[in-house]
N, C-alpha and C positions, 0 to 999 in steps of 0.2 A: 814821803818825798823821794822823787827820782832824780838822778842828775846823770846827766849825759855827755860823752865828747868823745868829738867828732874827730877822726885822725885820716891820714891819706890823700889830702889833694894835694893839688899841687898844679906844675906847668907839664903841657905834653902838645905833642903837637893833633894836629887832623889826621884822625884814623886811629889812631892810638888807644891806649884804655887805661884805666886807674879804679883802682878798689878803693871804698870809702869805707870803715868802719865807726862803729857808734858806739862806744863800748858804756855800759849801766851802770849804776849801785842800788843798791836794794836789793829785797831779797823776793820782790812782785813784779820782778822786770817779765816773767813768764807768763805773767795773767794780762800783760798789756799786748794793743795792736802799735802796730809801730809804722812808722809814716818816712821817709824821708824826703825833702821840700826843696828849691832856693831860690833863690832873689839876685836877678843880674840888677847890677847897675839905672837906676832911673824905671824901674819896673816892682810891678806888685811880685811879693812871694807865689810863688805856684807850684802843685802839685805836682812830684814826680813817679812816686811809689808807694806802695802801702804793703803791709803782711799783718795778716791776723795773729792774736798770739799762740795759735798753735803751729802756726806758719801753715793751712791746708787749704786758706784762701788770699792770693793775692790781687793786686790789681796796678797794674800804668798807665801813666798818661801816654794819651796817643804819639806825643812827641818823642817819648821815648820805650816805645814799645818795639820788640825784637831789637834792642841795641842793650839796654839796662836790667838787671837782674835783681834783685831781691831779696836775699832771704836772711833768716837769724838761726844762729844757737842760742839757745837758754840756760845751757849747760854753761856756758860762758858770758852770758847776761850780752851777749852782743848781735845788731843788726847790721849786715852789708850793704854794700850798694854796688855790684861790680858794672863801671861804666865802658862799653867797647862802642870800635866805632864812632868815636867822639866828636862834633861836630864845635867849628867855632860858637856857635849860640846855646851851647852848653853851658859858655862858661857865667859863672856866678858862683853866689856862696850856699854850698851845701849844708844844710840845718833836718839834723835828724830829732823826731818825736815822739816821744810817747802818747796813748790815749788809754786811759785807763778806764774808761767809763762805758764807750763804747758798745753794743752787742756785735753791731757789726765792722768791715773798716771801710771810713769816711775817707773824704779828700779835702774837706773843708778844715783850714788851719786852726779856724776859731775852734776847732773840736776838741783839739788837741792838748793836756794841760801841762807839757814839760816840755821843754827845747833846749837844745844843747846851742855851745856859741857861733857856730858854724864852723864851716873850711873851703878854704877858696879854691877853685875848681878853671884855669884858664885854660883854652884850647884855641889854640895860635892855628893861622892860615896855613 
């Protein structure tokens, strides 16, 4: 069993940036790929990032691709998400995941078998 949580959103305005961290328990938080997701308001969950657990492959969605970054320490059982450039339709609740089963990293949520509670992420006009 993994558990997860999420720290660092918050309010910022446009153009701005905010670091999201995800910090583990367990001691197999190294052996998982790790995803982070969110869900604005009246909208399905969607993919935003992913890192392999060795972190030597990642991947973004196109909407946030060259603005959002990536990556984990395993020394510290934790994944980031540094967001710059922030756009109003950022905002929503950031939900970081684990996938332990994986070979490769997915972007489908149903993949996923741990999620943290989220954090809310607004980016004002």
């Amino acid at each position: 069993q993994v558990q997860l949580v999420e720290s660092g959103g918050g309010l910022v305005q446009a153009g701005g940036s905010l670091r999201l961290s995800c910090a583990a328990s367990g001691r197999t938080f190294s052996s998982y790929n790790m995803g982070w997701f969110r869900q604005a308001p009246g909208k399905e969950r969607e993919f935003v990032a992913a890192i392999s657990w060795h972190g030597g492959r990642i991947y973004y969605a196109d909407s946030v691709k060259g603005r959002f970054t990536i990556s984990r320490d395993n020394a510290k059982n934790t994944v980031y998400l540094q967001m710059n450039s922030l756009k109003p339709e950022d905002t929503a609740v950031y939900y970081c995941a684990a996938d332990r089963r994986s070979a490769v990293i997915v972007t489908d949520g149903g993949r996923y078998d741990y999620w943290g509670q989220g954090t809310q992420v607004t980016v004002s006009s």
